[in-house]
N, C-alpha and C positions, 0 to 999 in steps of 0.2 A: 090543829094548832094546840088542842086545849095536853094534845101527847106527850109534847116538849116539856109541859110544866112538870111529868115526870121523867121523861128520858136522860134531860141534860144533870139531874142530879145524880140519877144511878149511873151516868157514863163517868160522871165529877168522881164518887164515891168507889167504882171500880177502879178510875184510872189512879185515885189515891191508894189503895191497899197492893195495886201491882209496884207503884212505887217505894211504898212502903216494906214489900217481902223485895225488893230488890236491895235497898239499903238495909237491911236485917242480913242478906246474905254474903252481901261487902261487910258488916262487920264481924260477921262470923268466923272467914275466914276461908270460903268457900272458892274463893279464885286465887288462892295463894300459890298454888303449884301448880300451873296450868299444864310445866313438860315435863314434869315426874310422869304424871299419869303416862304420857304418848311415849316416854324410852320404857316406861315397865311394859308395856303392849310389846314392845318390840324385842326385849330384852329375852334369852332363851332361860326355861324355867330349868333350875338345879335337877340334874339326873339323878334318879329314882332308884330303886332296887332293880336289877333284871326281872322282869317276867317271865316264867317260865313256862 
């Protein structure tokens, strides 16, 4: 029992900084383009010099 008087702070204190780097990442701007990324994956890269 006497475990809890420290677990539930460090589970408190983890679950706030996971919170905390998620809203830091919503304002950054990190989920702004979700389907640029998946058409450039798909999209065919500009042809190159021939190799020879």
């Amino acid at each position: 029992m006497n475990m809890l008087i420290y677990l539930i702070p460090i589970a408190l204190l983890m679950g706030g900084l996971g919170l905390a780097a998620f809203l830091w990442s919503l304002r950054s701007g990190q989920y702004d383009d979700l389907h640029g990324a998946a058409w450039r994956v798909l999209a065919d890269d500009e042809p190159g010099p021939p190799k020879s």
